[in-house]
N, C-alpha and C positions, 0 to 999 in steps of 0.2 A: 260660704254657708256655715264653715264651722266659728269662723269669729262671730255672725248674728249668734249663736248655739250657746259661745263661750260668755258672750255678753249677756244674754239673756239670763243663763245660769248665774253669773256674776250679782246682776240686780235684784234677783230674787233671793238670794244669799244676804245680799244686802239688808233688802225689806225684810227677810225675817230675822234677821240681829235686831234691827229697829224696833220689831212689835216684840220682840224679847223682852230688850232692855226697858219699854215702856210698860211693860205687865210683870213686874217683878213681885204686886203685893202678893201677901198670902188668902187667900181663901180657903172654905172649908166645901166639900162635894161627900155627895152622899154615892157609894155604889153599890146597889143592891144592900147588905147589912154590914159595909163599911163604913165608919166618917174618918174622910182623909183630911189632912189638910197640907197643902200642896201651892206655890206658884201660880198663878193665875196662865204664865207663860208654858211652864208644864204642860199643864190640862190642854191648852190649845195643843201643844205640840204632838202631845199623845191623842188628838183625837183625829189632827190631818194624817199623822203615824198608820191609824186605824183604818181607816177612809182609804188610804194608798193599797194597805194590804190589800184591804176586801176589794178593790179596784182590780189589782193584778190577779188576785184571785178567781173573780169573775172572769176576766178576761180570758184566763188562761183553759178555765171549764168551758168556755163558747166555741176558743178556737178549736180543742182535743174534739167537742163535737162535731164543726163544723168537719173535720177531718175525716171522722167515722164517715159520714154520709158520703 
């Protein structure tokens, strides 16, 4: 079980080198009364970044509640 774990990790590691090196141009993003301009690969990274946190986040307010009860 741990080699499917390790491979798995491996390929996904892979695949995001990939969409890296494929989104290298630059683009311009607006946030809120910023204009950055940034990597096209950046932006994706900082938004699954995002996504993960508030992910574990959540998860971790569900379980603390489930536990009170």
């Amino acid at each position: 079980m741990k080699k499917i774990k390790h491979v798995v990790a491996i390929v996904l590691a892979v695949l995001g080198i990939v969409v890296i090196l494929q989104n290298t141009e630059s683009i311009e993003t607006e946030l809120l009364f910023l204009k950055l301009e940034m990597p096209l690969a950046i932006l994706i990274f900082l938004g699954i970044l995002i996504g993960f946190v508030l992910g574990v986040l959540v998860s971790l307010i569900f379980s603390a509640k489930r536990k009170r009860k």
